[in-house]
C-alpha positions in Angstrom: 209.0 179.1 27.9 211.5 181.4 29.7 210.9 182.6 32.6 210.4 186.1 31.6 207.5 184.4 29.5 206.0 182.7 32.7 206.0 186.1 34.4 204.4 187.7 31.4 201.7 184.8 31.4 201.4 185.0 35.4 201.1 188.8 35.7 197.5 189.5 35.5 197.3 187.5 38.6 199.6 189.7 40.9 197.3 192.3 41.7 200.3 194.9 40.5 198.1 196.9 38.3 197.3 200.1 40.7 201.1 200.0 41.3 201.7 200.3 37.6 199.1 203.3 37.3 201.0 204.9 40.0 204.5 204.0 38.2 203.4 205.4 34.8 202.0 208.5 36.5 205.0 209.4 38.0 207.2 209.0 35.4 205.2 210.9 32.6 205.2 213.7 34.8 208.6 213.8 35.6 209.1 213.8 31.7 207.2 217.0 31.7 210.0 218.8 32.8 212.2 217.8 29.3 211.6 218.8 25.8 210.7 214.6 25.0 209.9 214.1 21.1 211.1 210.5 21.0 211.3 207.7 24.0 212.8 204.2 24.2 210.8 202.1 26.9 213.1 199.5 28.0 211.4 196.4 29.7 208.1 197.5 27.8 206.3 194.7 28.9 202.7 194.4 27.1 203.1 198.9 26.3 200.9 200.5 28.8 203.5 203.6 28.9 204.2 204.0 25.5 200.2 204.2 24.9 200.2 207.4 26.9 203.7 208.8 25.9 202.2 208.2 22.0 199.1 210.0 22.9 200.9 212.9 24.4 202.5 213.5 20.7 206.0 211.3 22.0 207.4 209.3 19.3 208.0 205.3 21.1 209.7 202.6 20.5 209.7 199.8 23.2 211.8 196.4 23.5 211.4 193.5 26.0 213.3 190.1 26.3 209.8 188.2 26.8 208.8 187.5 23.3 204.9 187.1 24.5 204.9 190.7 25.7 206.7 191.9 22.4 203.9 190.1 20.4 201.2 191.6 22.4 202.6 195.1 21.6 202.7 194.4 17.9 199.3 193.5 17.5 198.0 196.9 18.8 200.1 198.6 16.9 202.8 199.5 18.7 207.0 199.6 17.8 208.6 196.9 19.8 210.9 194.5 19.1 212.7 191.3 21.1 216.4 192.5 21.4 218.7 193.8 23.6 218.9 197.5 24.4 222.6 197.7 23.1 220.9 196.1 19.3 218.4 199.3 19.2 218.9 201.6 16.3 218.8 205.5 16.5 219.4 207.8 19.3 216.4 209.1 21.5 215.5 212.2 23.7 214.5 209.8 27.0 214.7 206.3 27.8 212.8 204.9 30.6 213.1 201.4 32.1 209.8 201.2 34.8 208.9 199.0 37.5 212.6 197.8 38.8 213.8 196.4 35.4 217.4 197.5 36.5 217.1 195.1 39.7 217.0 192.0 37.1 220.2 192.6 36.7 223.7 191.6 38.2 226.3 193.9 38.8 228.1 193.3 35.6 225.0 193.2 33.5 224.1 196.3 35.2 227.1 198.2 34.1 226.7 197.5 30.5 223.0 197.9 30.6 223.7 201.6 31.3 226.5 201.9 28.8 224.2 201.1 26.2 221.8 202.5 27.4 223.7 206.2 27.2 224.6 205.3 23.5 221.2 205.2 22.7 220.6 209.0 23.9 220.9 212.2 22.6 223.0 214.4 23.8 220.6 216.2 26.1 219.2 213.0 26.9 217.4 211.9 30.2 217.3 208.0 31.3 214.8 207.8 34.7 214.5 204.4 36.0 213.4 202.9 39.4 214.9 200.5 41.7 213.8 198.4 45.0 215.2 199.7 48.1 217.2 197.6 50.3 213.3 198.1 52.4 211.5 197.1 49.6 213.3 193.8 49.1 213.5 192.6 52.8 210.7 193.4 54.2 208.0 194.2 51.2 209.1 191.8 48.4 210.0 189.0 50.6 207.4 186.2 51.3 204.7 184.2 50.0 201.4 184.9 47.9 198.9 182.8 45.8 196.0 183.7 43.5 193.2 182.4 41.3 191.3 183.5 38.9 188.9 181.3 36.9 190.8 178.3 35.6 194.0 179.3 36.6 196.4 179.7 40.1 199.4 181.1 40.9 202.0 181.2 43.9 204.8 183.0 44.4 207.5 182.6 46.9 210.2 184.8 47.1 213.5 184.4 49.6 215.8 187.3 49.8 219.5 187.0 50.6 222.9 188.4 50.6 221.3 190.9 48.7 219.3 188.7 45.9 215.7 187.7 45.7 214.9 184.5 44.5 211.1 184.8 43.2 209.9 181.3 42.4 206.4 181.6 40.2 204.4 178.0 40.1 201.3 178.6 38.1 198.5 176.0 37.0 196.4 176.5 33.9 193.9 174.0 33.2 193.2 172.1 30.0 190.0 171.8 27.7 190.3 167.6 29.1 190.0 168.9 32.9 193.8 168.7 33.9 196.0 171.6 35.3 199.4 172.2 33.4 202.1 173.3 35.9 204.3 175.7 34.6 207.3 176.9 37.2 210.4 179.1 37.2 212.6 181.2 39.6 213.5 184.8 38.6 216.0 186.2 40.4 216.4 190.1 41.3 219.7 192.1 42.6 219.5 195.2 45.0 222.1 197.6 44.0 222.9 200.6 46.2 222.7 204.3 44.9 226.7 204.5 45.1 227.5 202.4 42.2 225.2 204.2 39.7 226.9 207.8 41.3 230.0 206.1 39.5 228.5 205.3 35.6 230.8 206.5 33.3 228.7 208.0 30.8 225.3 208.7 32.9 225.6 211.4 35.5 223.0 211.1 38.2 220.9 214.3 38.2 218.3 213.2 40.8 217.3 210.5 43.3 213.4 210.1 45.0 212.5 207.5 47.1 209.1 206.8 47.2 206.2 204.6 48.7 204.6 202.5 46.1 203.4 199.6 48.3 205.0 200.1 51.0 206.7 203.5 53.0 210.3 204.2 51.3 210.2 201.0 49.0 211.1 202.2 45.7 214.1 205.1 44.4 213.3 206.7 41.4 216.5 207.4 39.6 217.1 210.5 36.9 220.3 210.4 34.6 221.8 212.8 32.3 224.5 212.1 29.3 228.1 213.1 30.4 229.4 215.3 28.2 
């Protein structure tokens, strides 16, 4: 299991769902403002957004690197695949990547994330994406949290340092014989600051909003536009 997979198994106990709601809601009205037929959701995770985008008319196709939330797409119905954004076929009018997707990546991965990204829009494409705050990590993200539910438990304990979090998920799930299965991995997230995506090559930022999600001024919402 990778750890993306333990994440995806460990997420219904996180308690993030209101901050999800909030996340979807935010970004399907900023697409309001662009003519959207078709939208790539990068990190599309089990397809809550593509659901609404695809009942608002939006033609959606969604990829995640967690093979458990790909498979969870497919069997509602939805387009989604296990690749990498760069292996995605077609061009689209928006591509979103929600709930700090770009923060699991480092600097260098970062940089070509966006290239491909950009290759994958049209010309009058938008890309919106969020990000942690430099806040958000250090004093929201950081710390230590359990949960149970039924015959399962989770903790999570995440450090942050010289700008990296180091989230380590522990979860037990128990057996039909009466014994817990430990399953445990460390997922590590980056904060990048709003400079080095002012310098993308082929994305100009169009628009920055910070925002409170859990906390006050915890999250930037980030708009991009093809270069011509």
């Amino acid at each position: 299991m990778t750890n993306l997979d333990l994440y995806a198994k460990a997420e219904h106990l996180l308690g993030i769902e209101e901050a999800t709601e909030a996340l979807y809601n935010l970004y399907r009205s900023e697409l309001d403002d662009y003519n959207v037929k078709t939208l790539l959701d990068v990190g599309c995770g089990r397809g809550g957004f593509m659901r609404r985008m695809i009942s608002d008319g939006v033609t959606c196709k969604g990829v995640d690197l967690s093979q458990v939330m790909v498979d969870e797409c497919k069997e509602i119905g939805l387009d989604a695949e296990c690749i990498d954004v760069s292996e995605v076929e077609g061009k689209y009018d928006a591509v979103v990547a929600i709930f700090d997707v770009l923060n699991f990546m480092d600097k260098e991965g970062l940089l070509k994330f966006m290239e491909a990204v950009a290759s994958k829009l049209n010309d009058e494409g938008v890309f919106i994406a969020d990000i942690n705050t430099l806040y958000g990590f250090s004093d929201v993200a950081e710390g230590t949290m359990s949960n149970e539910e039924d015959d399962e438990f989770l903790i999570v304990d995440a450090v942050f340092e010289n700008d990296e979090l180091h989230t380590k998920f522990t979860l037990f799930e128990k057996e039909s014989d009466g014994r817990y299965k430990k399953y445990q991995d460390t997922i590590v997230q980056y904060f990048h600051k709003i400079q080095l995506f002012q310098k993308i090559p082929s994305l100009k930022l169009v628009d920055k909003q910070t925002f409170s999600l859990y906390d006050e001024h915890d999250k930037t919402l980030l708009i991009f536009k093809k270069r011509d």
